[in-house]
C-alpha positions as CSV (number, residue, x, y, z in Angstrom):
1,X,31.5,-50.8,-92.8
2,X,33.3,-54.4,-93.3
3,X,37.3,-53.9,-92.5
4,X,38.2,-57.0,-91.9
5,X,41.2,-57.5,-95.4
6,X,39.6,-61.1,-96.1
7,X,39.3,-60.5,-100.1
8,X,42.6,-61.1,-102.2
9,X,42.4,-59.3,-105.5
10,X,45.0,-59.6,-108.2
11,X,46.7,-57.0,-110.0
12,X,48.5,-56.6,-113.4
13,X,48.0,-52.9,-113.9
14,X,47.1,-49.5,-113.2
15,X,45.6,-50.8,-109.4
16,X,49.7,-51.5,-108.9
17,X,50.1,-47.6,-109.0
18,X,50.7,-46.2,-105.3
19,X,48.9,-43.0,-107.1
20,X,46.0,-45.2,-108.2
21,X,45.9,-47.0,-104.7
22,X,46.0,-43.5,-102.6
23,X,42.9,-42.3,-105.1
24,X,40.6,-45.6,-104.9
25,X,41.5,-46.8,-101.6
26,X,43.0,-43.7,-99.6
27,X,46.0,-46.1,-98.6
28,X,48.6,-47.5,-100.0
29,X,48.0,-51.4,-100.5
30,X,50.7,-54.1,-99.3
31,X,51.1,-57.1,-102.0
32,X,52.8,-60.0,-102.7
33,X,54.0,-60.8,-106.5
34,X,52.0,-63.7,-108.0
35,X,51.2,-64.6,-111.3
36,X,47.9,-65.8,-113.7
37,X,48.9,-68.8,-116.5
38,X,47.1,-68.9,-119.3
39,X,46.5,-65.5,-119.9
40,X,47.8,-62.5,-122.0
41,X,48.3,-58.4,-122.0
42,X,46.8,-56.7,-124.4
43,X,46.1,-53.0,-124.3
44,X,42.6,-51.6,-123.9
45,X,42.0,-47.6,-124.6
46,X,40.4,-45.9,-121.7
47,X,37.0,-43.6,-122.3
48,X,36.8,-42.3,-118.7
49,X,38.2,-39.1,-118.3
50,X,38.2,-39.7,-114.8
51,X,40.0,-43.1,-115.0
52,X,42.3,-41.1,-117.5
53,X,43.0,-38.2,-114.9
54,X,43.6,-41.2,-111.9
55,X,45.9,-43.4,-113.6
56,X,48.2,-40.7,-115.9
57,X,47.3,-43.2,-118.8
58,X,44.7,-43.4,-121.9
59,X,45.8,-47.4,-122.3
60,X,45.6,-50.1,-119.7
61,X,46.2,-53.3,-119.9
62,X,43.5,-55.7,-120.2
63,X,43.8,-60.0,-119.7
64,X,43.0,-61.9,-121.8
65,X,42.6,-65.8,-122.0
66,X,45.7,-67.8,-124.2
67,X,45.8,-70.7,-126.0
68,X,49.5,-70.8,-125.3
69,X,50.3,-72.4,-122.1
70,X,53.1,-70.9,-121.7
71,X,51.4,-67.5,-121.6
72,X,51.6,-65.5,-118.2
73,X,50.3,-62.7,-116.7
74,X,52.7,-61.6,-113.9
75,X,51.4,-58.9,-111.1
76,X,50.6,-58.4,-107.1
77,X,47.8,-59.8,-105.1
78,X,46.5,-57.7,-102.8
79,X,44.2,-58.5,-99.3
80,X,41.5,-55.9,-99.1
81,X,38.5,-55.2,-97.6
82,X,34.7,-56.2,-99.2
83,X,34.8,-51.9,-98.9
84,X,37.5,-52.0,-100.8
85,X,36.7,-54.4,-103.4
86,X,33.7,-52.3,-104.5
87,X,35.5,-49.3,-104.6
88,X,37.6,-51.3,-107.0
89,X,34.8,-52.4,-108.8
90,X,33.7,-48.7,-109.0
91,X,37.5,-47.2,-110.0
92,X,37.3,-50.3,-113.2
93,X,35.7,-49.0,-116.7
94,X,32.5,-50.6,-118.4
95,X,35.2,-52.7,-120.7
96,X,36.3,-55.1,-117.5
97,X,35.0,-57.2,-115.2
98,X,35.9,-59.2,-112.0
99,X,36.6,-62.7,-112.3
100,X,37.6,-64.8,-110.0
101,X,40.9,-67.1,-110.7
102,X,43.6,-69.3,-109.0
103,X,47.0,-67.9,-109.1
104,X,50.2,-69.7,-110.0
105,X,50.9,-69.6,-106.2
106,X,47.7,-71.9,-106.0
107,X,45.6,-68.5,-104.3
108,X,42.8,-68.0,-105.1
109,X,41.1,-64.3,-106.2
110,X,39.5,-61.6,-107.9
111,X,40.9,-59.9,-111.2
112,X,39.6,-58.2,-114.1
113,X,39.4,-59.6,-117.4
114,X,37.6,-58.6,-120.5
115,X,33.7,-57.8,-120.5
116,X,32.0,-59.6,-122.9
């Protein structure tokens, strides 16, 4: 198993939770605020009672790309392990996917965004 914490992954929901973090990861995760121009929250309903049951919520918030500039989506980046990544792949429902992005602090990383 990979552990060296060379993947950043950004944030804007649910993986924030230290409850969420404990139940995908089995730690708590250390991050550092950042933030994703262009985009915009909406909220997505969740399906997966499992999902449901790990985050106490039946609406997350999904990104979504703006045509206002001045639209921003503010969260946490977080270093994690390839290991980790997967399992956050694995804890995200059908309706996301990972996509990678540069940060308003210039980093860049993973998030989830909208399937299509």
């Amino acid at each position: 198993m990979e552990t060296h914490a060379d993947e950043w992954l950004f944030s804007y929901g649910t993986l924030q939770s230290a409850a969420v973090q404990l139940a995908t990861f089995g730690r708590r995760l250390d991050g550092t605020p950042d933030a994703l121009p262009g985009y915009r929250l909406e909220q997505l309903a969740i399906r997966d009672a499992r999902v449901v049951a790990t985050s106490g919520a039946t609406h997350h918030p999904i990104a979504m790309p703006s045509a206002d500039a001045a639209d921003c989506v503010h969260g946490t980046v977080f270093r994690l392990t390839p290991q980790e990544l997967a399992q956050a792949d694995a804890y995200e429902v059908d309706d996301y996917r990972r996509a990678a992005v540069t940060l308003a602090s210039g980093r860049r990383a993973w998030m989830y965004v909208r399937a299509e």
